[in-house]
C-alpha positions, 0 to 999 in steps of 0.5 A: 558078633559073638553067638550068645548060645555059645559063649560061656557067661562070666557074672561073678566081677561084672561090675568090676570087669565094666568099670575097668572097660569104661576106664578105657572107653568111658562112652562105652560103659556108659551106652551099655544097656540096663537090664531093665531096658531089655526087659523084667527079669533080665540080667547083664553080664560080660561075655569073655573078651567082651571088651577086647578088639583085638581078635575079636570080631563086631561085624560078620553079617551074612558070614562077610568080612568088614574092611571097617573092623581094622578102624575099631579102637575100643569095644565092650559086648554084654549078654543079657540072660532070663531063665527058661525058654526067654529070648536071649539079648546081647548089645555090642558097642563099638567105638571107632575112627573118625569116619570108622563107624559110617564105613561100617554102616555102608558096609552093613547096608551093602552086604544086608542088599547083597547076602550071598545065597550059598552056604560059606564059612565067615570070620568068627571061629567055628561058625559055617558053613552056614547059608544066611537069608535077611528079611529087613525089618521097619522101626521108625523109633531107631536112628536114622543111620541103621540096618536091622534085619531077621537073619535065618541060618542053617548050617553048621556051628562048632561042628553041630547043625544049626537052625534058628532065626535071630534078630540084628539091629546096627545103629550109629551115631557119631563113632559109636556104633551099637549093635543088639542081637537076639538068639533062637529062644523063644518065639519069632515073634517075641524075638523080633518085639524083644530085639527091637524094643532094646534097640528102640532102647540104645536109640535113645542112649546114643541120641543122649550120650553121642554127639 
């Protein structure tokens, strides 16, 4: 998962850059979500390394390590940006192993149970120590296989203080897992009600497209 608020945005060539990630992972391209899905005003644009996995990481829930991140076998993330004090939407999706991404799904259940209650620096570069507390939230319009939690974290990320609440949602359905996450603009609520209504939206893409 890479933090919205501090990834540097690259518009210019999008098209080009997706259609290039889609070659490799055609179903990828594909489950990537429209702008208007997300919302009125939103635009998408490719996050750097955005279809990498190799030195990426998907899954740091809780700052926890994912043995499943080793069966990952392609990956495309995309921010969605709206201009002024809007929440901020990213997905990921992920292609694994056979069996990879319902691995990944235990794990998420497990650690989203299990979330360490002290402070501990993750995998991502940069981000901890940060202290981590979920709170599930309930949508009955995602999949079945899913974790979706409000995570608050404060800490420290890239050496400044941290404090902001997010939203992550996890789905799967064959080997394909989509992950949506908010950032800390806008209000709580509007974060939770943006973040799940784009998530509601990638249930219906992995329903459609997924086998």
């Amino acid at each position: 998962m890479r933090r919205l608020h501090f990834a540097v945005i690259v518009s210019a060539g999008l098209v080009a850059a997706a259609a290039a990630s889609a070659a490799q992972s055609p179903a990828l391209g594909k489950l990537a979500l429209r702008p208007a899905q997300v919302g009125s005003g939103y635009r998408m644009s490719l996050l750097p390394n955005g279809n990498r996995v190799s030195g990426e990481v998907s899954l740091d829930l809780c700052g926890q390590r994912f043995p499943s991140e080793t069966l990952r076998t392609a990956r495309l993330q995309v921010a969605y940006r709206h201009q002024g004090n809007v929440v901020q939407v990213s997905n990921e999706l992920v292609r694994y192993r056979p069996g990879g991404a319902l691995e990944a799904m235990r794990e998420l259940r497990y650690v989203a149970v299990h979330c360490p209650r002290g402070p501990l620096t993750g995998p991502v570069r940069g981000v901890g120590p940060v202290t981590y507390r979920l709170t599930p939230l309930a949508d009955n319009r995602l999949l079945g296989q899913h974790v979706a939690v409000k995570m608050h974290m404060t800490g420290r990320v890239g050496g400044k203080p941290l404090a902001e609440t997010v939203v992550a949602v996890y789905q799967i359905r064959g080997d394909v897992l989509s992950a949506v996450y908010t950032d800390g603009h806008g209000r709580l609520a509007d974060r939770v009600r943006v973040g799940l209504h784009a998530a509601e939206q990638s249930a219906g893409k992995l329903r459609a497209l997924v086998r």
